[in-house]
C-alpha positions, 0 to 999 in steps of 0.5 A: 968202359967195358964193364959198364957195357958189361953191365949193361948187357947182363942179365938181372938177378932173380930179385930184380925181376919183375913178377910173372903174370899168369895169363887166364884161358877162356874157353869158348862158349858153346854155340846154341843148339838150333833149337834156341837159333830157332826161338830168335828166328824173325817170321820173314826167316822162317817163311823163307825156309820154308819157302825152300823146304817145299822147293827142295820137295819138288826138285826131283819130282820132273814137274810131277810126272814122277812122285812116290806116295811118300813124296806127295805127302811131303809136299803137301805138308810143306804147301800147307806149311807156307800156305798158313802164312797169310791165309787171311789176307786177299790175293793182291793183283798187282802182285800176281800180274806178271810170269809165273814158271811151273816148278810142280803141279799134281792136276791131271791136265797138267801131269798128262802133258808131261806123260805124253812127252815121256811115252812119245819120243816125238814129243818135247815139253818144255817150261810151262808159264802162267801170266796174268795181266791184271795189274790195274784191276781189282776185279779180274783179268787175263791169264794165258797158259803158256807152255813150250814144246818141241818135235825134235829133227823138226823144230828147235830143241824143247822150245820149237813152238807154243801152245797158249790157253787164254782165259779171263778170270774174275775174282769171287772171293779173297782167294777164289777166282774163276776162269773162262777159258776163251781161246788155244793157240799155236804160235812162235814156230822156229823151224830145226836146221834139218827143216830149214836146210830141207825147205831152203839148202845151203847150196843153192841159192835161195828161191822167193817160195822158199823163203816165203814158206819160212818165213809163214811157219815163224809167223804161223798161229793157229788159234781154235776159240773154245766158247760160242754164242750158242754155249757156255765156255768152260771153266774153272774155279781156282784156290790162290792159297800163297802169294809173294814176290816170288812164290804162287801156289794154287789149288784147283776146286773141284777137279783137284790138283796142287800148282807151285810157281815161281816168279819169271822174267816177261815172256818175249 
């Protein structure tokens, strides 16, 4: 019994055992260079970053206000870039109606807004939309200028009131429209706590005159038609040159001047 557990247990002779498989290595193969990614990127791929490359370009810009020679020219090598996909097709409305969100612009009336907030410490310039209502028409519509500013220690931070443009715009071409400018507002004051505390102090109670008077400055709109039935509004004539679900790019006619919006949510 020992020796056949013994046996059991023992290591097998040289001849017995079995042979010795050699295990065959493979190397990796190698990743394609980007060049060949490249070759095998969908259109949809390259437009998207595309899209981000002239993002990225205007990133650091504040809007325009800040721009070496260098940078211009490398965003408008990137806007031209997303511009030449779908330059053919007409802008289609029921995509643009919606809020578009100011990302860059290089237009003189747009760039001064953005140098006077810089010069004047009492004044604040925060986002600056555009929205266009024109979701059921095939001929034009309604766009509104928004942008949102601020005097600080009077009204709240960078949004404290708003200023409108209202304009009606018609379509002339496949990528041309035309806007008439109809209307600035100022609207949707909120009022600082240093103010509200001036009119109106904590401390005591509050009277009905000084309630009345903040509530007229919420409600407050002052609004100045800019066309007449003795003269001819102005305008201007405006290039839609990209349009998608997320991006809009324009150019100004005439007066010169480059826009890149991206989709935003409903103003409120």
């Amino acid at each position: 019994m020992e020796f056949a557990f013994a046996s059991a247990l023992s290591i097998p002779s040289p001849a017995s055992s079995p042979p010795v498989r050699r295990l065959r290595l493979f190397k990796p193969h190698p990743r394609p260079p980007l060049v060949v990614l490249a070759a095998f990127a969908t259109p949809d791929a390259e437009l998207e970053n595309k899209k981000h490359a002239l993002l990225r370009e205007v990133q650091d810009t504040q809007r325009g206000l800040v721009t070496t020679a260098d940078q211009r020219s490398s965003i408008e090598e990137a806007l031209i870039s997303v511009e030449a996909y779908g330059a053919v097709s007409a802008i289609d409305l029921a995509k643009l109606d919606g809020t578009w969100r100011l990302n860059y612009s290089s237009a003189s009336d747009v760039v001064v807004l953005f140098e006077a907030a810089d010069r004047l410490p009492f004044l604040q310039v925060g986002q600056i939309f555009q929205k266009f209502e024109c979701r059921d028409r095939a001929d034009g519509g309604i766009v509104r200028n928004v942008v949102r500013w601020s005097i600080p220690a009077l009204l709240e931070e960078q949004e404290g009131a708003t200023l409108v443009v209202s304009a009606k715009f018609s379509v002339l071409s496949k990528r041309h429209i035309y806007l008439q400018f109809e209307e600035i507002a100022i609207e949707n004051i909120k009022i600082g706590e240093e103010l509200q505390a001036l009119i109106a102090p904590a401390i005591i109670p509050r009277s009905f005159l000084s309630l009345q008077i903040l509530q007229f400055l919420r409600t407050f709109r002052a609004q100045v038609p800019v066309r007449s039935p003795d003269r001819r509004s102005p305008g201007g004539l405006y290039y839609l040159s990209y349009l998608d679900r997320d991006m809009l790019l324009g150019r100004a006619v005439g007066g010169g001047g480059v826009f890149v919006f991206t989709r935003s949510q409903p103003l409120t």
